[in-house]
N, C-alpha and C positions, 0 to 999 in steps of 0.2 A: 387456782380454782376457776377461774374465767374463761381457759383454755376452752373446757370442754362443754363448759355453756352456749359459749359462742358456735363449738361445732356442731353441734344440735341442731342449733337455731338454722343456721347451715342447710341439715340434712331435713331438716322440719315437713318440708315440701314433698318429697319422696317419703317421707315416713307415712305421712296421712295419706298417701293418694296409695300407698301399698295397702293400708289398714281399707282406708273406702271401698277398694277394687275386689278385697277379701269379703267383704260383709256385703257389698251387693250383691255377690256371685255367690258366696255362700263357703268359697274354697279360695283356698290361696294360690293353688296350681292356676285354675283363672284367673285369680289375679296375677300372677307372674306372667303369664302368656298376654294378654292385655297391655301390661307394662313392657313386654322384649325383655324381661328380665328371667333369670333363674327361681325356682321355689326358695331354695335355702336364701339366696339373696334380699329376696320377699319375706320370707320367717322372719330372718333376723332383723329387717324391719322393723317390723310389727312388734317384734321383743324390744327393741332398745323404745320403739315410742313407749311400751307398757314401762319399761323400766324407769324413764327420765321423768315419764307423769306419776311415776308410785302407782298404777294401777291394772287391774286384769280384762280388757279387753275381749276377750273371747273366754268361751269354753269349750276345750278341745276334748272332741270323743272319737280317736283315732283320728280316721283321713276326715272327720268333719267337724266344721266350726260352728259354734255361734255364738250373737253380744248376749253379753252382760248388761246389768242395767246402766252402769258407766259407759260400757262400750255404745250403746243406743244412744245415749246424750252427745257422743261426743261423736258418732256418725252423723246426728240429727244434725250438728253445728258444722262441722268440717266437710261433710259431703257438698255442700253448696257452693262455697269456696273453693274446692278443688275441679268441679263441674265450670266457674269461672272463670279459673285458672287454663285448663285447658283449650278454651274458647276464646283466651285472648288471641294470639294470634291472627287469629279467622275475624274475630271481631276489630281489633286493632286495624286491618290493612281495611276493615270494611267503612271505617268510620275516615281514614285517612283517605279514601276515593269518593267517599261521597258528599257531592256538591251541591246539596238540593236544602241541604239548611246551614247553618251558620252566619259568621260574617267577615269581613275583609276591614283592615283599615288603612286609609290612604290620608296621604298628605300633601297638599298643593295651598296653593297661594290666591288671592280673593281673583284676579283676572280668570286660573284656570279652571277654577268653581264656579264663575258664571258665564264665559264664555267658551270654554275647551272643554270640557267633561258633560257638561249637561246631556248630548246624546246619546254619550257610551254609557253614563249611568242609567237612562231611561233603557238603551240596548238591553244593557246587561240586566236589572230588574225585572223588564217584563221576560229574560230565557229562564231568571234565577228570582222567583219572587221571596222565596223565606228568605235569601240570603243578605242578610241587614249590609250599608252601604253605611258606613264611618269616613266622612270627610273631616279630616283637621285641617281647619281655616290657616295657617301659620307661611310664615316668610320663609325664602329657599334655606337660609340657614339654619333656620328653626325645623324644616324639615329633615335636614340630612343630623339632626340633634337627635331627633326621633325616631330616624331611621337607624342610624347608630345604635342606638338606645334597645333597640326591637319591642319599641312603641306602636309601628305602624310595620307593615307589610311591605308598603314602597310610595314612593314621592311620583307626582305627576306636574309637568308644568318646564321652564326652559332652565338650560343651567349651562352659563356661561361657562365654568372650570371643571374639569370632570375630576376627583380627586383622586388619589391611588385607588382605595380601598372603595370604591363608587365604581357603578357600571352604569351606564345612561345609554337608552335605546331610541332614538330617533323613532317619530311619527310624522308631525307635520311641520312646515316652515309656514311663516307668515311675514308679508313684508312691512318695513314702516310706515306709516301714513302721518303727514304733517296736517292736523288740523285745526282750524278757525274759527272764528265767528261768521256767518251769511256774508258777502258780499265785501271780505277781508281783502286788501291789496294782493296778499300772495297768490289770493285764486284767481286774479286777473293777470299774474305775470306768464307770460309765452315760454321762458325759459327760465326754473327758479334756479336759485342758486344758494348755497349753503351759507354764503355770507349774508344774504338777505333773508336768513330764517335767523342766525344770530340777532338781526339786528331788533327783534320783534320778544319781550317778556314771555318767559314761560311758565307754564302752570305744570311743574311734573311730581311724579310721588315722591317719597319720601325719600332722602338723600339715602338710605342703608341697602335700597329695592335696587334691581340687576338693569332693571329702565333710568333709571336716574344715570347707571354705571357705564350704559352702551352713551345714553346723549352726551355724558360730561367725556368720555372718550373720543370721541368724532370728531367734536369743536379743538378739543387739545389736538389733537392729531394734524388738522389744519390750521394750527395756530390763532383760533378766532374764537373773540374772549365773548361771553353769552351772559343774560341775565335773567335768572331764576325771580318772578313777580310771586310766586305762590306756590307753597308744598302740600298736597292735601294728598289723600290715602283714596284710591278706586276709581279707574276709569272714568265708571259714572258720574264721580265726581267732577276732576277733571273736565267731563264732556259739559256740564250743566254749567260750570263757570267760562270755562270757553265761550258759548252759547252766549253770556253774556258782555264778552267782551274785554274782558278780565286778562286776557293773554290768548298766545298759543301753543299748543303740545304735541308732543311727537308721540302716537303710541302705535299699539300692532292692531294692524286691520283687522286682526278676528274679533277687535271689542268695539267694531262699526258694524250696528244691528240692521244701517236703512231709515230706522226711525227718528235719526236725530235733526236738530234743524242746526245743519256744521255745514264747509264746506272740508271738505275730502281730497287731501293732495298727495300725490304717490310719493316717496321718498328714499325709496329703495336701492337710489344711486347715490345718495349720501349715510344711510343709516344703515348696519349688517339687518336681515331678517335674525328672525328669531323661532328657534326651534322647539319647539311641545314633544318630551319622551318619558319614557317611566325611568324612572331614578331608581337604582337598586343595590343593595349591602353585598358588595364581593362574599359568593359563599354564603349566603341568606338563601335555603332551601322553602320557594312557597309554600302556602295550603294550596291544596285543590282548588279552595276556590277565590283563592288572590292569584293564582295563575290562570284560569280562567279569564279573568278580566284582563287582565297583562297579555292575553292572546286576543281579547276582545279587540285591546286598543293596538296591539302590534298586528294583527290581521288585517286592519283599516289603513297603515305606512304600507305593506303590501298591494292593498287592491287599487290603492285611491294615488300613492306616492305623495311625495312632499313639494308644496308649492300654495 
């Protein structure tokens, strides 16, 4: 008995829009010719919806039709629905190209939220003002958690291992900088050396972050054993305790604003630079308007290159 309930339900779609096309026109030949269909294929239609709902739909006086008062109720309902129905398409592809509302969500890490993204966001805001901007504050692996997930749209920020299922698109590089406190030893040496930065306390983030990952690489790599004074979470951090004398940190020159009272040592002959791209889910099709911004930020690797 399920059989043919289900096939109905089926044909549901084609049955109303033949019955609609009949009562707006008045005739069913119109509505056949409307639909590319035949008239008897349109009749019988219109007969099996009469027959599945138990009810009389038209009154036929030869070649012409008209509702009934069932027929009226159930054109008043179903005419709007099938006018929907038709309009998806058109409406569907209209909604998926336009980029003038909505919103995007992105994932980066607390360095590329306040010193890598600030412009593109500003960029992109003032082309795209409805278009809300979702930053999740989260760690690179807490990123690619929620990229997985299709939590977020895509991840911004550097990413030492690119993993299978990961595509990662270079933007900018930035090189390491060793910095101090004002008028530190290392800022007076002529020619630093990597063993003389071992031999000085460091202040770096947290041992799980991808900066803790490059310094404790480097030092192993040359065999030269380092001491960590202090693990605290954020540049600015870092920069304030430094300031005080508290140690010194290796970080990336994009989170030296000018305004700090540091001294500033290039390092980029002992430490790799470090690369800011959009991180993206292999096979992860954008919105319009998360690729937009992903053109925003990979148009600026184009004009500006990396360095």
């Amino acid at each position: 008995m399920s059989t043919p309930k289900f096939r109905y339900k089926q044909n549901r779609y084609q049955q109303l829009r033949g019955f609609c096309y009949a009562a707006a026109s008045g005739s069913v030949s119109k509505a056949a010719k409307r639909m590319g269909r035949s008239q008897p294929a349109v009749s019988q239609q219109i007969q099996s919806l009469e027959s599945e709902m138990a009810v009389k739909l038209f009154f036929r006086e030869g070649s012409k039709i008209r509702l009934t008062h069932d027929g009226e109720l159930l054109f008043e309902m179903a005419m709007p629905l099938i006018q929907q129905l038709e309009e998806l398409d058109e409406q569907f592809l209209h909604r998926r190209m336009e980029v003038n509302e909505g919103h995007i969500e992105v994932a980066a890490g607390t360095s590329t939220i306040l010193y890598f993204l600030p412009k593109y966001v500003e960029a992109f805001r003032h082309a795209h003002p409805k278009i809300e901007v979702h930053l999740h504050n989260v760690t690179g692996v807490e990123g690619l958690e929620r990229l997985r997930a299709g939590l977020v749209d895509f991840a911004v920020g550097p990413l030492m291992s690119v993993p299978a299922d990961i595509e990662f698109h270079p933007v900018v590089s930035y090189d390491a900088v060793v910095i101090t406190c004002l008028g530190h030893p290392l800022a007076r040496q002529k020619e630093l050396t990597l063993e003389e930065i071992s031999r000085y306390p460091l202040i770096l983030p947290p041992r799980n972050l991808s900066t803790w990952t490059m310094v404790d690489n480097t030092f192993k790599q040359h065999g030269l054993s380092y001491h960590v004074a202090m693990e605290v979470g954020g540049w600015e951090v870092i920069k304030k305790y430094v300031e005080l004398d508290l140690g010194i940190s290796i970080i990336i020159r994009i989170g030296i604003t000018g305004r700090e009272r540091l001294e500033v040592i290039p390092a980029s002959e002992f430490f790799p630079q470090r690369t800011y791209g959009v991180v993206m889910r292999k096979g992860r099709i954008l919105s319009p308007q998360a690729k937009r911004f992903v053109n925003l930020l990979l148009h600026s690797a184009e004009t500006s290159g990396s360095g």
